[in-house]
ROTI-217235 format. One line per field, with one value per residue (C-alpha): x negated, y, z negated; residue in three letters. Coordinates in steps of 0.001 Angstrom, whole numbers, always signed. Example, Ala and Ser with C-alpha at 12.3 -4.5 7.8 and 13.67 -1.06 7.14 Angstrom:
# ROTI-217235
px <- -12300,-13670
py <- -4500,-1060
pz <- -7800,-7140
residu <- ALA,SER
This chain:
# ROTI-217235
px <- -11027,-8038,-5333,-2446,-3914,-4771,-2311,+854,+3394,+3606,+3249,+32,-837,+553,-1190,-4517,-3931,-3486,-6583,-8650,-7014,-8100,-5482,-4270,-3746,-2268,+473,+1310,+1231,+4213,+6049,+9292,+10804,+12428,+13471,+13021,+16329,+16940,+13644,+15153,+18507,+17111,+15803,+18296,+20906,+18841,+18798,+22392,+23250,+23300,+24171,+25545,+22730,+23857,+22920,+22351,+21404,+18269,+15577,+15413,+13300,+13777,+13633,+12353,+12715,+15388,+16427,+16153,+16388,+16300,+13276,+12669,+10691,+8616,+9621,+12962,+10153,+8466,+5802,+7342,+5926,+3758,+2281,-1248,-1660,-5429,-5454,-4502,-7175,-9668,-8837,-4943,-3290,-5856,-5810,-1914,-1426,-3596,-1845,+1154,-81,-1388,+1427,+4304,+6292,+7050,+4316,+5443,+2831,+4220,+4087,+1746,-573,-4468,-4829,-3323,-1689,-4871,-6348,-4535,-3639,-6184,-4850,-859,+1016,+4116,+6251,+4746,+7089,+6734,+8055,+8927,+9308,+10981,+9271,+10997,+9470,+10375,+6930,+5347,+7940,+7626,+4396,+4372,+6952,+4353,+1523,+3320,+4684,+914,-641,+2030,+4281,+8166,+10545,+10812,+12088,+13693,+13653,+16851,+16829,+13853,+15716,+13425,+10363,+11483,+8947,+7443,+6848,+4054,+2443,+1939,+647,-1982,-3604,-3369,-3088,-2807,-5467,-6824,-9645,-11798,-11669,-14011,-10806,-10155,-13840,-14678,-11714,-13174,-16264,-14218,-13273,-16405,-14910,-12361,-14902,-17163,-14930,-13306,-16912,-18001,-14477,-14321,-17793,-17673,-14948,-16427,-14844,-11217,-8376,-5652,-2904,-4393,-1673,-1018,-4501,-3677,-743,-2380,-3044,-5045,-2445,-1481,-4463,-4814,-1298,+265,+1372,+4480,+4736,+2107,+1604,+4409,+6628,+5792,+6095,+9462,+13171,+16238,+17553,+21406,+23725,+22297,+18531,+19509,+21027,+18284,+15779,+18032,+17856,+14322,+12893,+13136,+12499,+15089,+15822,+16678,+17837,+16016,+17886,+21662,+23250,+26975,+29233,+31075,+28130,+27561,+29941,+28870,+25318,+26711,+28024,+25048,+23495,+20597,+19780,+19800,+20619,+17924,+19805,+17283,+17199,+13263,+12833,+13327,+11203,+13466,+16783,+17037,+20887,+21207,+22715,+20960,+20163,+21740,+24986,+25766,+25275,+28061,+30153,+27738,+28023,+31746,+31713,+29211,+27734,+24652,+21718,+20710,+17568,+16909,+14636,+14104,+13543,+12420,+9807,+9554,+11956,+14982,+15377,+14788,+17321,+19558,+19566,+20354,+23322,+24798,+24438,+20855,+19241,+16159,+13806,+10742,+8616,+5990,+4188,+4268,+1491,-158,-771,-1464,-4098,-5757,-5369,-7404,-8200,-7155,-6833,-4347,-1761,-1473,-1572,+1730,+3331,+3036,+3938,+7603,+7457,+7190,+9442,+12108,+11655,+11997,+15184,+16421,+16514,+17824,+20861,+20628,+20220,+18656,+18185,+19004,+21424,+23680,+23194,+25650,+27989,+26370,+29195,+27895,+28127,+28270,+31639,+30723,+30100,+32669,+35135,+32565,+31756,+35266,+35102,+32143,+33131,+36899
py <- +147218,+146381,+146517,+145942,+148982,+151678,+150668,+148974,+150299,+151174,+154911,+154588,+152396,+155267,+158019,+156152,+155133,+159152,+159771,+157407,+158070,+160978,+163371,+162136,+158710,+160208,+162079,+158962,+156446,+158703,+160658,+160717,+162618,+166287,+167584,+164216,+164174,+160381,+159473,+161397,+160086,+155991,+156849,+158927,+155968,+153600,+155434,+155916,+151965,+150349,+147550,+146841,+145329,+141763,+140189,+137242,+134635,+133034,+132214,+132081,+130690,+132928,+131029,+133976,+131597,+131662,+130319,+132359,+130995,+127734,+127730,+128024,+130810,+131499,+135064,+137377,+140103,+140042,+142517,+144621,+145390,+148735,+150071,+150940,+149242,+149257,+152859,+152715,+150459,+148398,+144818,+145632,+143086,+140518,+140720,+141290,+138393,+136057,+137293,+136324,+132886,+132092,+133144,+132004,+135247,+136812,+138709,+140774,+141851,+145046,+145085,+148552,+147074,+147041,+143438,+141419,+138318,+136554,+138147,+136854,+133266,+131862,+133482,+132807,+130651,+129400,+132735,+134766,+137271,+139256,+142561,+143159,+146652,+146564,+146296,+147609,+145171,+141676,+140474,+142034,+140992,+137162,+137468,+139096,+136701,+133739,+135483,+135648,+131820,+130419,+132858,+131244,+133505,+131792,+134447,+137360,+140481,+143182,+146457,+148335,+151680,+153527,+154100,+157598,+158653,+160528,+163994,+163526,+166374,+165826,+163122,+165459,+168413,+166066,+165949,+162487,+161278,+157201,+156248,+158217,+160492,+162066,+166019,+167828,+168619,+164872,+164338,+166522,+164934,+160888,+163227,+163030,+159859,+157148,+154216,+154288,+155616,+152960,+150067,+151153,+151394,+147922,+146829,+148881,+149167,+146101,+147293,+150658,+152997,+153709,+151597,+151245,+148987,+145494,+143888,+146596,+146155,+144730,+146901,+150299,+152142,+155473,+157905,+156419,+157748,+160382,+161069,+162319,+159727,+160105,+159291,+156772,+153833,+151736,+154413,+154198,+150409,+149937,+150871,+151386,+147591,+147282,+143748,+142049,+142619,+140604,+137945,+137578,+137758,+134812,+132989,+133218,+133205,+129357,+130483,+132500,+136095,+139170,+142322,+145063,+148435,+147537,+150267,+149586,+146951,+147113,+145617,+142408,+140338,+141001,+140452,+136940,+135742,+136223,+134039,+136085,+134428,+137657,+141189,+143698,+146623,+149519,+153415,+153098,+154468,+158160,+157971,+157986,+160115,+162543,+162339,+158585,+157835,+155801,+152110,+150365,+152398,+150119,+146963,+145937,+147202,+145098,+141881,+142134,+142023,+138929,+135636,+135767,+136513,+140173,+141743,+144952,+147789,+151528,+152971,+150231,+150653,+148223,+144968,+146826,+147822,+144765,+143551,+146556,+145169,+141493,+142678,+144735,+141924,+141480,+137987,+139249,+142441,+143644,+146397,+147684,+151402,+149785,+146799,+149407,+151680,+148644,+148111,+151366,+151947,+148339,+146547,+143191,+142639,+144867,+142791,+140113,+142962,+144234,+140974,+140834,+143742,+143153,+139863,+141161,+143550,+141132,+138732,+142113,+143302,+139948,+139279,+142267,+141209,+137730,+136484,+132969,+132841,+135446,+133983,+135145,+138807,+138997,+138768,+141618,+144466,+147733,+150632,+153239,+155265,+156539,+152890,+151118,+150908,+149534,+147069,+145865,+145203,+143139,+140827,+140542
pz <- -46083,-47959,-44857,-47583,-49584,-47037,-44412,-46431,-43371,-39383,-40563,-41580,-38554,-36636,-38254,-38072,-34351,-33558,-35088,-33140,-29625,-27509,-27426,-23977,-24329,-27789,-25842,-23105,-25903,-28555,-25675,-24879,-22321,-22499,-25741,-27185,-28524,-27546,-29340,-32570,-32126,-32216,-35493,-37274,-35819,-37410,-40740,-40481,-40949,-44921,-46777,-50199,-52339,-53651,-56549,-58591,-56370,-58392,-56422,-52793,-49885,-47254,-43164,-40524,-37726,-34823,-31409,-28170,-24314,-25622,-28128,-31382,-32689,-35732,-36207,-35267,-32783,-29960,-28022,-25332,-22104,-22386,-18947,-19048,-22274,-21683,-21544,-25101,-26193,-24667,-23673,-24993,-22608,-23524,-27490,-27212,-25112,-27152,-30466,-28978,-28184,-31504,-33382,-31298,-30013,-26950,-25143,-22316,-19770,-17654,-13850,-14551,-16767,-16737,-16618,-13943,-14108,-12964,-15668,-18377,-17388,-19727,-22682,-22324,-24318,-24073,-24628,-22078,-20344,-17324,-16521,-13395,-11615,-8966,-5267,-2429,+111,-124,+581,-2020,-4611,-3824,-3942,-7758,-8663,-7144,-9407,-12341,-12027,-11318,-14086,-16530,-17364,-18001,-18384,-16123,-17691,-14811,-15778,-14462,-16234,-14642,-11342,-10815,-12259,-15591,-15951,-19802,-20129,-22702,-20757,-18114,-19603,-21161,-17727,-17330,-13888,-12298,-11948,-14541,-13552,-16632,-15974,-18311,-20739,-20915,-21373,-24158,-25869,-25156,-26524,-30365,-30126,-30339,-31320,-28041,-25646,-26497,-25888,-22936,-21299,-22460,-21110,-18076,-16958,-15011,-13126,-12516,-14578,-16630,-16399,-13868,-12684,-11490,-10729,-7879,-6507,-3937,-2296,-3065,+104,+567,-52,-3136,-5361,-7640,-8464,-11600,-14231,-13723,-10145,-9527,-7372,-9189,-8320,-4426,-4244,-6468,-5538,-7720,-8165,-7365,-8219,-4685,-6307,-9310,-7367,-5471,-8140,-9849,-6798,-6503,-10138,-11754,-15698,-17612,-16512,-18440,-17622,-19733,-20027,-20502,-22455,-21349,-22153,-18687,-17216,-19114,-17633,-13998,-14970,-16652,-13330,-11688,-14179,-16172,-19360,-21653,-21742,-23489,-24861,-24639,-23883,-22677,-26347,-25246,-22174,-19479,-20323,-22867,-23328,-23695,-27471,-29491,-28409,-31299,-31624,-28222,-29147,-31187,-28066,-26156,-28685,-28359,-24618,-23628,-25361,-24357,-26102,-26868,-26954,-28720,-28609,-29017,-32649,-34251,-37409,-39599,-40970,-42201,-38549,-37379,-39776,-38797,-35068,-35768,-38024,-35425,-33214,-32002,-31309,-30922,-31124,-29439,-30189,-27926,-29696,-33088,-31730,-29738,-33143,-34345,-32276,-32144,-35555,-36409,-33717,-33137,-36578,-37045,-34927,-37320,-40680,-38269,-37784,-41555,-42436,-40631,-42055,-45701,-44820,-43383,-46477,-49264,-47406,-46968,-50826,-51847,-49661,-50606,-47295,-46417,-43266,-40394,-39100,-42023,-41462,-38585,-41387,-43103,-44048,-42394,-45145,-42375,-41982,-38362,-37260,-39084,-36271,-33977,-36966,-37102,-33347,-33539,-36393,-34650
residu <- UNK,UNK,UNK,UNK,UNK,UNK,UNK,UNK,UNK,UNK,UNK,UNK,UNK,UNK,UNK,UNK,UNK,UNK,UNK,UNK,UNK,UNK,UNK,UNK,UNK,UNK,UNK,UNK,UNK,UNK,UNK,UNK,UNK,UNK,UNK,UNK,UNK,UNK,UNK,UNK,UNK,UNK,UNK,UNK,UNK,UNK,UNK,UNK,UNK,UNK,UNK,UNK,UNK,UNK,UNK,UNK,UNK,UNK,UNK,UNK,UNK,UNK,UNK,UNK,UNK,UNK,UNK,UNK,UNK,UNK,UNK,UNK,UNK,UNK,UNK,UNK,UNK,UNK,UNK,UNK,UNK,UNK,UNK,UNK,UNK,UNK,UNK,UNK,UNK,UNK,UNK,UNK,UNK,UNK,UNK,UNK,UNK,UNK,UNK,UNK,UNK,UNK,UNK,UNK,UNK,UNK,UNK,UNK,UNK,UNK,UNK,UNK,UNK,UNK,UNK,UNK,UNK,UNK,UNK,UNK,UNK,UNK,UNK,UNK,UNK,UNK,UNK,UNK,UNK,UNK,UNK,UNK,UNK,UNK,UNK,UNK,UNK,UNK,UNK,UNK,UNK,UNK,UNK,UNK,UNK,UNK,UNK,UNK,UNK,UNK,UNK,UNK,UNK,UNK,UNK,UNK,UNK,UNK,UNK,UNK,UNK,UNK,UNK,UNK,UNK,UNK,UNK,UNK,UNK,UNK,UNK,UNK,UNK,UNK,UNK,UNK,UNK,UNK,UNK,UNK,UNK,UNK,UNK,UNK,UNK,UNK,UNK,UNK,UNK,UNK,UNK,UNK,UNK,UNK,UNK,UNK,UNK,UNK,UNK,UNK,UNK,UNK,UNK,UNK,UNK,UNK,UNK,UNK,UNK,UNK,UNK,UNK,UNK,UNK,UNK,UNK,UNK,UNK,UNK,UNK,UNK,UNK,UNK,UNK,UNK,UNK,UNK,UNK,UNK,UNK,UNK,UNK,UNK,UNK,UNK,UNK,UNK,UNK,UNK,UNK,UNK,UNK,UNK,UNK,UNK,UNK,UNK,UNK,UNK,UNK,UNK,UNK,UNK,UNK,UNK,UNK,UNK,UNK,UNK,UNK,UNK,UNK,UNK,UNK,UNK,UNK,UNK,UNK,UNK,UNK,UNK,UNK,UNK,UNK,UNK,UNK,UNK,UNK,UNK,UNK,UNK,UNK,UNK,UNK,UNK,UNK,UNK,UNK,UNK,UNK,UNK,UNK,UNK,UNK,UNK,UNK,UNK,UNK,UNK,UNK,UNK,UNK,UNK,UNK,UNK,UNK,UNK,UNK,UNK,UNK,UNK,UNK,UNK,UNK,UNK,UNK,UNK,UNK,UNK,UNK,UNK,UNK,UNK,UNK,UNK,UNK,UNK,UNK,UNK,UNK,UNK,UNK,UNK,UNK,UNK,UNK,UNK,UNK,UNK,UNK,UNK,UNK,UNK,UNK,UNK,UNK,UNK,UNK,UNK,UNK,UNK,UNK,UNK,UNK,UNK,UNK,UNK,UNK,UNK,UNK,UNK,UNK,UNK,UNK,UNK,UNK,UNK,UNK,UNK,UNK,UNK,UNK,UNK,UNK,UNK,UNK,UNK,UNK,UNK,UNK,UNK,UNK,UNK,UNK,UNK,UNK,UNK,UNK,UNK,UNK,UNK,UNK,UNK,UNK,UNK,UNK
């Protein structure tokens, strides 16, 4: 198959990803929360923000690379953290996690994922992320923290915005539960989907039967099974982070830190005395609060208010958002449905077709802007009357 032919963008990853999924792993994998209006609003923000095409600037070599927590990286994206990414296809963790060795970016293993950190210390290279939930008990948090350090992982990414179990509505009326427990609805779905049902059994049939969350093997207790997805395990073990959690977590974590679900400016500088590395400016992509605004109408507010790096998600579909983010004042963006319709939609090959699909995408947008490298688009003019007063605080 020609991927460039049949699958030139992350729509038609998308639509070919929703064809090979059973419905339920369909519905956790797109969903949002109520109405989905935040969902809506990250895109129609992101479709909100132009440029003003420039021309005649002959030939030009176009440099994707940039600098984050220290390092240089090949490429302006990283993978987000995605629980239950094995749900979504078999091995997910793995093939993500060696992707993101091989090519250089960020991969961000989630504290509810399939694999452990055990599981995926062989494959980790040198930009491997952990996301942490938070634990209530002490113990158990020093000893995740431990896990994650051994396994490899360098950066440890706290997630502050899921301080209660949000209710999905369309995750739960797909009758998916954690673990996940194949009723005969659920079955006869797997039923229309081969390619999916055979993998996960190859995968999973060591392991005796469908996926679940590894890492929390260990601390699961009786009462803890069989509980709807939206209120699983993770949820019994964690607690709602305040300042005091970060400082510990600083004083206990040796790598870089960063706090994932910032949405307000008033809250950078705190988090900068306490010493995190970066700030990830993120609504959860729709999936916790359905009357968040859009993720990237707050970052210039955010830019304005801190120096450190910034991390941006929620929305994101291709390089002109990408470029959208680091002109409003990104550093850096991850995206964690577009590698997982990546990967349904192709397998493993289809991370690297995605990675150059952005790419492409990056390098197109880039010229039509006349653009060299990306640092210069934080002095890109935003042609966007609703966020031009924002604009004009960000470039003051």
């Amino acid at each position: 198959m020609d991927l460039h032919q049949h699958c030139p963008g992350l729509s038609d990853l998308r639509a070919r990803a929703k064809a090979r999924l059973p419905r339920f792993v369909w519905e956790y994998l797109d969903s949002a929360t109520g109405t989905e209006a935040t969902k809506r609003r990250n895109r129609e923000a992101l479709d909100q923000i132009g440029f003003l095409p420039s021309i005649l600037h002959g030939p030009q070599e176009v440099d994707l690379t940039t600098r984050l927590l220290g390092r240089d990286l090949p490429l302006p994206f990283g993978i987000a953290p995605v629980g239950m990414s094995g749900l979504i296809w078999p091995d997910a963790e793995g093939q993500l996690a060696r992707f993101g060795a091989s090519s250089g970016i960020p991969y961000s293993l989630s504290t509810v994922a399939s694999q452990s950190p055990e599981d995926l210390a062989p494959h980790l290279g040198e930009e491997a992320w952990f996301q942490l939930y938070p634990p209530k008990d002490e113990g158990i948090r020093q000893d995740m923290l431990a896990r994650a350090r051994i396994a490899g992982f360098k950066t440890l990414v706290l997630t502050v915005d899921v301080p209660v179990a949000s209710r999905r509505e369309r995750q739960v009326r797909s009758g998916l539960t954690q673990p996940p427990r194949l009723t005969p609805r659920l079955l006869a779905q797997v039923a229309r989907r081969p390619a999916w049902a055979m993998g996960m059994a190859l995968k999973h049939r060591a392991q005796g039967g469908m996926p679940h969350m590894r890492t929390l093997d260990k601390y699961i207790t009786e009462n803890s099974r069989g509980l709807s997805s939206t209120a699983h395990i993770g949820y019994l073990l964690r607690t709602s982070p305040d300042w005091d959690y970060v400082k510990w977590l600083r004083d206990n974590w040796q790598g870089s830190l960063v706090i994932k679900g910032v949405m307000r400016a008033e809250d950078a500088a705190p988090l900068e005395q306490l010493g995190v590395d970066a700030l990830w400016v993120s609504n959860h992509a729709g999936r916790q609060f359905d009357a968040a605004p859009a993720a990237i109408e707050m970052l210039p507010e955010l830019r304005a208010a801190t120096q450190l790096p910034l991390i941006f998600d929620s929305g994101v579909e291709g390089g002109l958002d990408i470029l959208r983010a680091l002109a409003l004042g990104a550093d850096f963006v991850m995206l964690g449905r577009a590698f997982h319709f990546a990967l349904a939609a192709l397998g493993a090959k289809g991370l690297p077709h995605l990675a150059e699909i952005l790419s492409k995408d990056l390098e197109a947008n880039m010229g039509q802007l006349g653009l060299r490298s990306l640092a210069e688009a934080k002095t890109l003019q935003i042609r966007n009357l609703t966020l031009r007063a924002n604009v004009k605080t960000l470039n003051t």
